[in-house]
KOLZA-380033 format. One record per residue (C-alpha): residue in three letters; y, x, z. Coordinates in nm, 2 decimals. Each point is the difference from the previous one (the first is absolute). Last residue first. Layout:
N
<pt "ALA" <Y X Z>>
...
//
This chain:
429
<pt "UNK" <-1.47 3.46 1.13>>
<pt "UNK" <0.38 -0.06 -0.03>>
<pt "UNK" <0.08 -0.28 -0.14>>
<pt "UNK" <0.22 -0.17 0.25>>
<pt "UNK" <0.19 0.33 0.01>>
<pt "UNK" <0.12 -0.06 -0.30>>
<pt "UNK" <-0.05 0.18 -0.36>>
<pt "UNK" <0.28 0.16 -0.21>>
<pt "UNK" <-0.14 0.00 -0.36>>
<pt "UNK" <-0.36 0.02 -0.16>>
<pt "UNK" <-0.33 -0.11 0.13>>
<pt "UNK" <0.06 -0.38 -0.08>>
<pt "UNK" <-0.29 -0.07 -0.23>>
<pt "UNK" <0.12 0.00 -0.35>>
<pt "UNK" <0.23 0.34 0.10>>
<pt "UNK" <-0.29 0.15 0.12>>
<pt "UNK" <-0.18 -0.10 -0.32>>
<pt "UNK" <0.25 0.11 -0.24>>
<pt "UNK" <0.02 0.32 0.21>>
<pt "UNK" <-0.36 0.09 -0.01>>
<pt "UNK" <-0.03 -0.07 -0.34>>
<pt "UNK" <0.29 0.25 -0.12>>
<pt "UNK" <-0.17 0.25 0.21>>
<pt "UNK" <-0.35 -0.05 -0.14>>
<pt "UNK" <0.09 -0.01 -0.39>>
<pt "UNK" <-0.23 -0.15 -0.17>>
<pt "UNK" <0.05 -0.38 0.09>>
<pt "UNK" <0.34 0.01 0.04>>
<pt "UNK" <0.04 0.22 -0.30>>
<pt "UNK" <-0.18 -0.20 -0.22>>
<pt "UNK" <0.16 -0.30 0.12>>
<pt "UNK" <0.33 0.13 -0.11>>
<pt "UNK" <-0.13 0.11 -0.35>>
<pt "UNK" <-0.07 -0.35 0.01>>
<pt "UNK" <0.35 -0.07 0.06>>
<pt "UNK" <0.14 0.21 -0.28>>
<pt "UNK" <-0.24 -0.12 -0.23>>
<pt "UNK" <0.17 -0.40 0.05>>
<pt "UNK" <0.36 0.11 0.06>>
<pt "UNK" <0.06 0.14 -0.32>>
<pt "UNK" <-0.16 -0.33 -0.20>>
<pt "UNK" <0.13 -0.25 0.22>>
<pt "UNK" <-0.25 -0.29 0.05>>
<pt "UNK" <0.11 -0.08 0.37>>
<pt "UNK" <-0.02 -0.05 0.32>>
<pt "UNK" <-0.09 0.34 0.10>>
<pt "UNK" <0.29 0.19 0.06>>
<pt "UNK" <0.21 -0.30 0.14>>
<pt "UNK" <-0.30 -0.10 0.26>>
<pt "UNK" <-0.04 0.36 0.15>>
<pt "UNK" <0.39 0.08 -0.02>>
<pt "UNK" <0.06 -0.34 0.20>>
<pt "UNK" <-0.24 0.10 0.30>>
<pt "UNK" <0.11 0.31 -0.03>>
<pt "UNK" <0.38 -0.07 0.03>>
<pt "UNK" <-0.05 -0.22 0.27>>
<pt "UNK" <-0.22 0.24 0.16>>
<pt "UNK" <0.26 0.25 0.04>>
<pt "UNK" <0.25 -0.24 0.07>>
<pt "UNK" <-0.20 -0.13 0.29>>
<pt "UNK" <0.00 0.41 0.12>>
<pt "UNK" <0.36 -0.01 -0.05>>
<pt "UNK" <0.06 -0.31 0.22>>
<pt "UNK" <-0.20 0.07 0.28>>
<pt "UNK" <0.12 0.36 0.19>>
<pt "UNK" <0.37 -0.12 -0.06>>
<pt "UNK" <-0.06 -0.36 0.11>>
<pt "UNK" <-0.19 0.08 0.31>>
<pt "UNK" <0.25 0.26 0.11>>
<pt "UNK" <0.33 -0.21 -0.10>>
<pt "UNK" <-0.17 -0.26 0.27>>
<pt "UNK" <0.08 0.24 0.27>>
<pt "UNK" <0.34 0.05 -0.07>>
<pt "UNK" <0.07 -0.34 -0.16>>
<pt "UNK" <0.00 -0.14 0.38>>
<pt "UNK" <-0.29 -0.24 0.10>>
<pt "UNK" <-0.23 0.21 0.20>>
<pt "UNK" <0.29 0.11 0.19>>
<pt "UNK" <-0.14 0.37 0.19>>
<pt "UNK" <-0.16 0.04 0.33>>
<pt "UNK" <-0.21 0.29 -0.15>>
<pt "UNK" <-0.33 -0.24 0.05>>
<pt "UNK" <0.20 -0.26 -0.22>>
<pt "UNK" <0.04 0.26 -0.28>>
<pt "UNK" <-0.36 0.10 0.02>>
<pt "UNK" <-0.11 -0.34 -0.06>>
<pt "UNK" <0.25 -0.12 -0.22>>
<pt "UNK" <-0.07 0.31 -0.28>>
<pt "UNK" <-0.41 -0.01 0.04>>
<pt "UNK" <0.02 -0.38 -0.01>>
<pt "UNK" <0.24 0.04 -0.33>>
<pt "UNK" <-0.25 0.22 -0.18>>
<pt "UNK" <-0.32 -0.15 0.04>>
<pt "UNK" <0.14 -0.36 -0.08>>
<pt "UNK" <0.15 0.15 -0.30>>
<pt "UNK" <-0.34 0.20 -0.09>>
<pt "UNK" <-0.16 -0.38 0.01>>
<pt "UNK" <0.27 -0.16 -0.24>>
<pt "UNK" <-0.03 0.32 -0.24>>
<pt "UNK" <-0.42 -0.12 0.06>>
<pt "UNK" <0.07 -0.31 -0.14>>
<pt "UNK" <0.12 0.04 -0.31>>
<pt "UNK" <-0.18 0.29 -0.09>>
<pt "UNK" <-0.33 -0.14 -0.22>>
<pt "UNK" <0.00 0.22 -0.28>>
<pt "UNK" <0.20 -0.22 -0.18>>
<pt "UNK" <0.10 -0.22 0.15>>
<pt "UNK" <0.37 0.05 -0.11>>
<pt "UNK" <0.29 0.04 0.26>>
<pt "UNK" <0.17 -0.17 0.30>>
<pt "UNK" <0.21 0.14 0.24>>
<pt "UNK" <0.23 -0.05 0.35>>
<pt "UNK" <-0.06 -0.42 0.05>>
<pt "UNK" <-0.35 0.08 -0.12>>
<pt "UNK" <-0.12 0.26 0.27>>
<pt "UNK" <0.26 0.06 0.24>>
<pt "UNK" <0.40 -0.08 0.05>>
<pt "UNK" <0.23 0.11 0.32>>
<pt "UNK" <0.27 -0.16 0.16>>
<pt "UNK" <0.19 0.12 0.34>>
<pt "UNK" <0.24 0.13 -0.23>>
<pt "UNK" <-0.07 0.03 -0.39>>
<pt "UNK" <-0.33 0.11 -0.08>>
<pt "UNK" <-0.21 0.06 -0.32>>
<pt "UNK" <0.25 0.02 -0.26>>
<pt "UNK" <0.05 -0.03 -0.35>>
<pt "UNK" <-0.35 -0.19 0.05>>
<pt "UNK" <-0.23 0.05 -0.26>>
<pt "UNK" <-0.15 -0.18 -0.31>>
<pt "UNK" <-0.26 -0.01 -0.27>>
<pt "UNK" <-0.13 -0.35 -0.12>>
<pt "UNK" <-0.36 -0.17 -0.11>>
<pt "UNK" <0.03 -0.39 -0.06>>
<pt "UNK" <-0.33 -0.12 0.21>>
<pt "UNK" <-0.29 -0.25 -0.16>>
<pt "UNK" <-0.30 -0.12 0.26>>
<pt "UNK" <-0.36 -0.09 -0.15>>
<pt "UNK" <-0.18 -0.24 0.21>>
<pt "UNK" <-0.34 0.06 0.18>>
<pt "UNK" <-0.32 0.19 -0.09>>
<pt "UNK" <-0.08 0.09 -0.36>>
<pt "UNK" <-0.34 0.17 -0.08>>
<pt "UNK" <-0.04 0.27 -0.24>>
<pt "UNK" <-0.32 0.08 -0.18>>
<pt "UNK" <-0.06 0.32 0.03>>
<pt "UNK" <0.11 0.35 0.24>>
<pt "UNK" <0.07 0.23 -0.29>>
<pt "UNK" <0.11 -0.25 -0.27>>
<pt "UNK" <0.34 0.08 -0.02>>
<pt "UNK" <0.28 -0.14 0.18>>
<pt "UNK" <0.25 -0.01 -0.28>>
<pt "UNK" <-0.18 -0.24 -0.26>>
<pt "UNK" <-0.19 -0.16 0.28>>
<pt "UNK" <0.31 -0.16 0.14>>
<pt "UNK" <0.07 -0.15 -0.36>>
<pt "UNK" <-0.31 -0.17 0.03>>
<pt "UNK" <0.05 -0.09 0.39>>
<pt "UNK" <0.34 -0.17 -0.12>>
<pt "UNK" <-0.18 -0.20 -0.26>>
<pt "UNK" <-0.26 -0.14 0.22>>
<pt "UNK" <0.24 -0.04 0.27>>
<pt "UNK" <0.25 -0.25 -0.18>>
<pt "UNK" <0.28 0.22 -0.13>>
<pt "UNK" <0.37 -0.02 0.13>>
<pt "UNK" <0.00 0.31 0.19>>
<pt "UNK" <-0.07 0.18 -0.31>>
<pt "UNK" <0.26 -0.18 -0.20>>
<pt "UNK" <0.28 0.08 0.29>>
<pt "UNK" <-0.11 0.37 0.02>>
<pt "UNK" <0.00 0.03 -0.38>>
<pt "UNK" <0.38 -0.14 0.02>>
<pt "UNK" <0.09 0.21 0.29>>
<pt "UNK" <-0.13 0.34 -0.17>>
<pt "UNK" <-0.30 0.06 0.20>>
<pt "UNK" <-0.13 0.17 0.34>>
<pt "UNK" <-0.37 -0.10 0.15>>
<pt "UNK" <-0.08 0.07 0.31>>
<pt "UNK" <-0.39 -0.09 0.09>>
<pt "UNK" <-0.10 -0.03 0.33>>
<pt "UNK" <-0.43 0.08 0.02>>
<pt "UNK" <-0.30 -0.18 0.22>>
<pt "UNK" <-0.25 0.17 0.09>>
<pt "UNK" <0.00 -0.17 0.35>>
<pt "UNK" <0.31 0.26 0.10>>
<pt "UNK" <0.24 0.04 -0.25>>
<pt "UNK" <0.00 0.27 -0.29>>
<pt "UNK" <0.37 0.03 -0.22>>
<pt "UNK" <0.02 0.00 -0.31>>
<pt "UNK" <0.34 0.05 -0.19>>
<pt "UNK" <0.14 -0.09 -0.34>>
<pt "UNK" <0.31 0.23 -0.11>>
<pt "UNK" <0.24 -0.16 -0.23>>
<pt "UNK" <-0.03 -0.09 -0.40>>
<pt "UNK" <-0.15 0.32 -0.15>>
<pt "UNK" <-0.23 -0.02 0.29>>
<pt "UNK" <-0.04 0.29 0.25>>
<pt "UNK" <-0.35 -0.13 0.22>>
<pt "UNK" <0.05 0.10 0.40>>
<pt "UNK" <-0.31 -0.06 0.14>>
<pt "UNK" <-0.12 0.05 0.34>>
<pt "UNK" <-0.39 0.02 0.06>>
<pt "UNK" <-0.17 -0.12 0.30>>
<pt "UNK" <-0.35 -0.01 -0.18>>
<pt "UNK" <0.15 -0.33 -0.20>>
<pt "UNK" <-0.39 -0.12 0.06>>
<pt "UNK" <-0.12 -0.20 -0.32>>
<pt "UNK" <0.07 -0.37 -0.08>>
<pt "UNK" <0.37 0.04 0.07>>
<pt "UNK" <0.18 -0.25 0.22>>
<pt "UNK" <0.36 -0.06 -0.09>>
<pt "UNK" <0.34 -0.04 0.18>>
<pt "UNK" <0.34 -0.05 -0.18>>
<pt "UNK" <0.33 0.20 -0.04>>
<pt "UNK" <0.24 -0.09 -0.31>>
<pt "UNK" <0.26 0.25 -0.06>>
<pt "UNK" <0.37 -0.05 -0.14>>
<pt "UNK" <0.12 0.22 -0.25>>
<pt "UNK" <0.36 0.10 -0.16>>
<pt "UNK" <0.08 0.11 0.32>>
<pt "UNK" <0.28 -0.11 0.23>>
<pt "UNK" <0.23 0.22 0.09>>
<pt "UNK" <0.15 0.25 0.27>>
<pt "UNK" <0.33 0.03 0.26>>
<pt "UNK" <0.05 -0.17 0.31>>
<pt "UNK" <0.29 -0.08 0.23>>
<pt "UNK" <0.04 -0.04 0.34>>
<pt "UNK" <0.25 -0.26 0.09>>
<pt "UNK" <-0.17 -0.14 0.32>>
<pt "UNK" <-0.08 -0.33 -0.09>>
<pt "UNK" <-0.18 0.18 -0.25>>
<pt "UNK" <-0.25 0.21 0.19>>
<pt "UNK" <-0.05 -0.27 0.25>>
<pt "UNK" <-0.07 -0.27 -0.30>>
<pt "UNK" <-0.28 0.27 -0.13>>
<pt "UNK" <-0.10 -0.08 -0.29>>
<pt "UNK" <-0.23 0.26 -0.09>>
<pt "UNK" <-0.12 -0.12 0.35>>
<pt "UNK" <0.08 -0.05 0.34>>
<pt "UNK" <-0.03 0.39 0.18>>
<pt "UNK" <0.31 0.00 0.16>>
<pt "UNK" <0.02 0.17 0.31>>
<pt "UNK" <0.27 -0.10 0.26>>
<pt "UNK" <0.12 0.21 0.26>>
<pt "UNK" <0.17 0.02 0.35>>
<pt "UNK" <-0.11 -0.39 0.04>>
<pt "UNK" <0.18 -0.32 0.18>>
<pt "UNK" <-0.13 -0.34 -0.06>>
<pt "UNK" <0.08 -0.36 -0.11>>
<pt "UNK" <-0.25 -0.29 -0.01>>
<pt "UNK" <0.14 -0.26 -0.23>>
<pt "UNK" <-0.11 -0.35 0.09>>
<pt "UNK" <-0.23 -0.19 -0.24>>
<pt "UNK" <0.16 -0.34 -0.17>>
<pt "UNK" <0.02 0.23 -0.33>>
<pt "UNK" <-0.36 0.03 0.03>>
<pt "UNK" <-0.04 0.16 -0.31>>
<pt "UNK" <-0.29 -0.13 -0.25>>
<pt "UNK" <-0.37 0.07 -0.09>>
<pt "UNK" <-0.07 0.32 0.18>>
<pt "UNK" <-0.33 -0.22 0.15>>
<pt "UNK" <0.15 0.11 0.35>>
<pt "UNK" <0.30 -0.17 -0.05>>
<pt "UNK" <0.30 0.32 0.02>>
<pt "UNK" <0.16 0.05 0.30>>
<pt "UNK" <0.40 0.18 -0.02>>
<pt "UNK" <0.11 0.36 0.03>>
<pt "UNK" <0.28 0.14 0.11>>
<pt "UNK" <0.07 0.37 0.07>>
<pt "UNK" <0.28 0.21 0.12>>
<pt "UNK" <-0.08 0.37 -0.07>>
<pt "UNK" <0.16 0.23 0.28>>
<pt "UNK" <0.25 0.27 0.09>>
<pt "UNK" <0.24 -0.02 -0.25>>
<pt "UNK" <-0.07 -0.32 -0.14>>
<pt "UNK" <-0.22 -0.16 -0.32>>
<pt "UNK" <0.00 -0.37 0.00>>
<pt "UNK" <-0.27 -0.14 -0.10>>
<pt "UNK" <-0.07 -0.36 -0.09>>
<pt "UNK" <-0.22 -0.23 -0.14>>
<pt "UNK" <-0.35 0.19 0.03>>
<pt "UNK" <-0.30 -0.23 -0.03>>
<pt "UNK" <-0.28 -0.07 0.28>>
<pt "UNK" <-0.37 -0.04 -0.05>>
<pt "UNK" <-0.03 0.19 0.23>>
<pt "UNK" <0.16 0.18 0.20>>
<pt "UNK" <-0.32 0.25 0.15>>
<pt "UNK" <0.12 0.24 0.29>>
<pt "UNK" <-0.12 0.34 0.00>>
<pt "UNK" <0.00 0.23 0.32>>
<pt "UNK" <-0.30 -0.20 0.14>>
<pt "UNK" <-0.22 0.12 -0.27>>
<pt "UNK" <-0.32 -0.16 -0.01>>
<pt "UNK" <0.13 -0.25 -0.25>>
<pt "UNK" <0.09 0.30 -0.23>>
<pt "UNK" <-0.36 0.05 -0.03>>
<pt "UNK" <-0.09 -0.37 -0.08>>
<pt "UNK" <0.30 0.04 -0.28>>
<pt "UNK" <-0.08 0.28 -0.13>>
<pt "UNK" <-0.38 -0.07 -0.06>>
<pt "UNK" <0.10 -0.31 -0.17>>
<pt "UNK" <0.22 0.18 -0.22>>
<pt "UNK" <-0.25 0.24 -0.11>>
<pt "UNK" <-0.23 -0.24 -0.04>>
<pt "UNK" <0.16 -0.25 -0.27>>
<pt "UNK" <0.21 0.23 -0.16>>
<pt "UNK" <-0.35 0.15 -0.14>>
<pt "UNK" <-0.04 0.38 -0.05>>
<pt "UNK" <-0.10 0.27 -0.20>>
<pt "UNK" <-0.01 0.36 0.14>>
<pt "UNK" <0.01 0.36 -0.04>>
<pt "UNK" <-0.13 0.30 -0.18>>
<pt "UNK" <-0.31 0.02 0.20>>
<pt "UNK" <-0.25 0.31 0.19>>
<pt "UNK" <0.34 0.24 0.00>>
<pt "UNK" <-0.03 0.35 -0.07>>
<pt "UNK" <0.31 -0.08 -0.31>>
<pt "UNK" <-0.16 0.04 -0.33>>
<pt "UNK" <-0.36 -0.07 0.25>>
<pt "UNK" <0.10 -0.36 -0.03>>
<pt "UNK" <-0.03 0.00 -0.34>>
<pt "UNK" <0.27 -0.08 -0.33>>
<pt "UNK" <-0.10 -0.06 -0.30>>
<pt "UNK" <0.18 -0.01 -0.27>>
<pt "UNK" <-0.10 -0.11 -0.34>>
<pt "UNK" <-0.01 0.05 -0.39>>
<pt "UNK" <-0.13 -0.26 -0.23>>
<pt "UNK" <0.32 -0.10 -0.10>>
<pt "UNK" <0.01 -0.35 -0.06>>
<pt "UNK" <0.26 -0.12 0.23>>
<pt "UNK" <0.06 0.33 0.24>>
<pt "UNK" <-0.19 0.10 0.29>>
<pt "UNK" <0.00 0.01 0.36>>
<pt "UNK" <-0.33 0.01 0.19>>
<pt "UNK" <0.05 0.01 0.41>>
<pt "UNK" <-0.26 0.05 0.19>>
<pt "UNK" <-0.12 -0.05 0.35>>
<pt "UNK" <0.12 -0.39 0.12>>
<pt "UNK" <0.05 -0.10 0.31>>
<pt "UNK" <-0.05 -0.38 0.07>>
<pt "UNK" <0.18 -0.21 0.31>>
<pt "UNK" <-0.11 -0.27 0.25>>
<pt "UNK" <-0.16 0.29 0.18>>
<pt "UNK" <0.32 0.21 0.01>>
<pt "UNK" <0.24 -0.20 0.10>>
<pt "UNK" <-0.13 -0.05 0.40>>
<pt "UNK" <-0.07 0.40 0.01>>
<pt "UNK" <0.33 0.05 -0.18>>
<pt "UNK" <0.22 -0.16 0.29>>
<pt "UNK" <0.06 0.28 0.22>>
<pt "UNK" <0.33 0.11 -0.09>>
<pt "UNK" <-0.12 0.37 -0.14>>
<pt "UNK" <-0.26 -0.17 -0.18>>
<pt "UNK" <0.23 -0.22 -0.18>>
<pt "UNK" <0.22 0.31 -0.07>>
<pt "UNK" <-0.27 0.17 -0.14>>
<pt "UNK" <-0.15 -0.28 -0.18>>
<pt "UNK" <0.35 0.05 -0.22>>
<pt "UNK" <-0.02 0.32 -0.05>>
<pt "UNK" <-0.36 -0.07 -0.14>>
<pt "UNK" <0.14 -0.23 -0.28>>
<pt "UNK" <-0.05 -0.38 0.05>>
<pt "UNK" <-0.01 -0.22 -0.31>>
<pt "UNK" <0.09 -0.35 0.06>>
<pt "UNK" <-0.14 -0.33 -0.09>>
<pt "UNK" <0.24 -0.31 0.03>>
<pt "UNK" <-0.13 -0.35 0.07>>
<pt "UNK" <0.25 -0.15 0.26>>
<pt "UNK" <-0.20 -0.19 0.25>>
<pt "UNK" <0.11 0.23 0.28>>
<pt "UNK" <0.31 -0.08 0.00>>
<pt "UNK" <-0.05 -0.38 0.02>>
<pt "UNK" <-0.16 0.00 0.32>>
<pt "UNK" <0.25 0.25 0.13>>
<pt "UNK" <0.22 -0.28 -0.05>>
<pt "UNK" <0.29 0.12 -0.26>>
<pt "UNK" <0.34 0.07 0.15>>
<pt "UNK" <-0.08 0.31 0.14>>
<pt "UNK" <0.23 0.15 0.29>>
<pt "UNK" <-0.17 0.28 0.21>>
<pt "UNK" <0.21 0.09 0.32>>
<pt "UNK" <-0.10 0.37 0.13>>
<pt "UNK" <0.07 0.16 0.36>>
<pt "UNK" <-0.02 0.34 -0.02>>
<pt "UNK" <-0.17 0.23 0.26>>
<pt "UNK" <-0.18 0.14 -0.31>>
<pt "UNK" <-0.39 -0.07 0.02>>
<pt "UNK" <0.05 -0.28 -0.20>>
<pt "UNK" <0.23 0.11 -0.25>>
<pt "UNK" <-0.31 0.06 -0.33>>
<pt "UNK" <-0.06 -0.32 0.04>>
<pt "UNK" <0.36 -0.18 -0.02>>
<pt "UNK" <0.01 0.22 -0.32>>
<pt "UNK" <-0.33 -0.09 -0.13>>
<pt "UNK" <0.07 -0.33 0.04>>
<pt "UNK" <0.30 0.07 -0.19>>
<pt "UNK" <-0.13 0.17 -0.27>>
<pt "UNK" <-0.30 -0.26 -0.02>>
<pt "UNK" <0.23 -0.33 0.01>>
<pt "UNK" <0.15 -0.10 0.31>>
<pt "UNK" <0.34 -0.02 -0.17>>
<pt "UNK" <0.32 0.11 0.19>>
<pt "UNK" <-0.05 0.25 0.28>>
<pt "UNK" <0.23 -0.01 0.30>>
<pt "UNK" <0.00 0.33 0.20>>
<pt "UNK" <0.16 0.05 0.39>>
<pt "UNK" <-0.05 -0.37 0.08>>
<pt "UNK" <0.15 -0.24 0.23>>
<pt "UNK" <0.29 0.26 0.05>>
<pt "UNK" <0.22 0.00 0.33>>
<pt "UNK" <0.36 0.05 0.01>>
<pt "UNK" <0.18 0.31 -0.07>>
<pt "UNK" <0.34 0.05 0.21>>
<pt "UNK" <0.26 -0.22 -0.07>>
<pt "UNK" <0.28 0.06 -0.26>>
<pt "UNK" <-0.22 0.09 -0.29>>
<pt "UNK" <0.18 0.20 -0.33>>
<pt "UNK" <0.00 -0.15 -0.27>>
<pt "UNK" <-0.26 -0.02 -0.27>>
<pt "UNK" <-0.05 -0.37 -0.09>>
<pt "UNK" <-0.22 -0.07 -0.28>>
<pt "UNK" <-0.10 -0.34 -0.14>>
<pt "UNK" <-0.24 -0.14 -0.14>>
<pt "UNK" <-0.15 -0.33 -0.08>>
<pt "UNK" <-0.36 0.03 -0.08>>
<pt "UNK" <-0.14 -0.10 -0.41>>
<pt "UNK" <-0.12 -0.23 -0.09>>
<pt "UNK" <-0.40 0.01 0.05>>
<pt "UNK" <-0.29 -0.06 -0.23>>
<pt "UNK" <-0.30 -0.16 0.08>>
//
């Protein structure tokens, strides 16, 4: 359900009574992954953290989104001690085969590329919300508002001035008759969306585009065992993933021109599943489809900024970029990682949690490395969507290299699994 967006205002004079009380010390806005992860990854912190989602928790977990997890990222889960609840409900997968349309050549990448026993993971929304929410329930730290909208902050020198109202509990309509419930926090973390009303209401600007493609994502069940494989199949149209769930069953990601994406989406399932087979290849059988089909425009963007005062963005509501190669997510993740590491040690030094001085740290150790995988995320599907004659030997003499040449491989593939870059204390091993 979407939002309009908070009143804001800012008021940054000085105070003329000494600091009152604070409900909260950190607000976080959207009880999605990243922030779940977020309120998660704080428990342990002596901070006292107010999660506002406006969706039942119900409801959030019933979205149908399938994620691929890099091994940075099952770091930092580990490190917060909710992995060994995720991890059962989710697959890891051992290879990784890229190639390109109908070149025979292909990549493979191993486990042992890297000393590692898997190359990562594929998960459900599903569980891995679920499992954040029952463990955030046994954090008395965290404080569930929900399902609640934002309808007004107001942004002062020393404190975040929130209100929120009750939302129905089937999400189906505001309860305008509902009483606002106003509260005082040092920070607030936005981490609402691509379309984040928080991030707008507060005059932060973005930059990026929309693609030319939009990607259709579906579940299948292949007549032979996937063998935990990842695919990452280069078509002359857009990339089209595979990605291996748990009950041998497979998420296919499928990126088109908007037009082929719309036709495709508007088959009946026997003539979907035939053009399906045309890019999945016959190496695990007949096909089987399982559920609906879901269609997504695919956009680029990123934050001018990260944080203003007492405001900070994460996951979505900072970045967004390509699937290809299955980052999206994880950038979200490494956020989380980074900003807990940077409010946690600034509140043991005493310091303002909320004040652009500390925040600045988080933004400038995240925002270049998201740009780095912004631009190789939309490097990766520029290069090889498409029929151009130069570019076309020139990126197979790429793949030759990567799979040929051992150091160029290894760095592909710790880049491709979150080994690269800055990494937080919450992943360290």
């Amino acid at each position: 359900m979407q939002q309009d967006q908070p009143t804001v205002t800012y008021e940054l004079t000085e105070p003329t009574s000494p600091k009152p009380g604070f409900d909260y010390d950190i607000a976080i806005v959207g009880g999605g992954i990243s922030g779940a992860t977020l309120a998660a990854a704080l428990k342990d912190s002596g901070l006292k953290v107010a999660l506002i989602e406006a969706q039942p928790q119900a409801v959030a977990a019933s979205r149908q989104q399938v994620y691929a997890l890099t091994l940075l990222t099952g770091q930092i889960f580990e490190q917060i001690g909710v992995w060994e609840r995720i991890l059962p409900k989710i697959n890891q997968f051992n290879q990784i085969r890229l190639s390109d349309a109908d070149h025979p050549g292909i990549v493979q990448f191993y486990p042992s590329d890297l000393n590692r026993d898997h190359l990562g993971y594929v998960a459900e929304h599903g569980p891995m919300i679920t499992e954040l929410q029952a463990f955030l329930h046994d954090c008395p730290n965290v404080s569930w508002i929900c399902p609640a909208e934002v309808v007004k902050v107001d942004y002062q020198r020393d404190a975040v001035v929130i209100e929120t109202r009750s939302l129905s509990e089937d999400n189906s309509a505001n309860l305008s008759d509902a009483p606002l419930h106003k509260f005082r926090t040092r920070l607030l973390v936005a981490a609402d969306g691509k379309k984040s009303p928080i991030r707008e209401a507060a005059g932060i600007s973005t930059k990026g585009w929309k693609y030319w493609q939009s990607c259709i994502t579906t579940k299948i069940k292949p007549e032979k065992s996937h063998h935990n494989i990842a695919y990452e199949k280069f078509q002359y149209s857009g990339p089209f993933a595979i990605l291996p769930l748990p009950g041998n069953r497979c998420n296919v990601v499928w990126t088109a021109p908007h037009a082929e994406a719309k036709a495709l989406a508007e088959l009946d399932d026997r003539q979907f599943l035939a053009e399906l087979k045309k890019r999945y290849g016959d190496q695990m059988g007949e096909l089987e489809l399982l559920g609906n089909r879901f269609v997504f425009q695919v956009q680029l963007m990123q934050s001018d900024r990260y944080v203003k005062h007492r405001l900070a963005l994460i996951g979505d509501a900072a970045h967004s970029c390509h699937p290809v190669g299955g980052q999206g997510l994880n950038m979200g993740i490494r956020d989380v990682g980074a900003i807990a590491q940077v409010l946690i040690n600034a509140y043991k030094k005493g310091e303002d949690i909320g004040s652009e001085t500390v925040l600045k740290r988080y933004e400038r150790w995240r925002k270049w490395e998201n740009l780095t995988i912004l631009g190789f995320t939309d490097f990766l599907d520029r290069i090889f969507s498409n029929k151009w004659f130069p570019l076309v030997p020139m990126r197979r003499l790429g793949l030759w290299f990567l799979q040929n040449v051992p150091p160029i491989k290894i760095f592909a593939l710790r880049l491709m699994t979150g080994q690269t870059g800055k990494h937080p204390q919450l992943a360290q091993r």
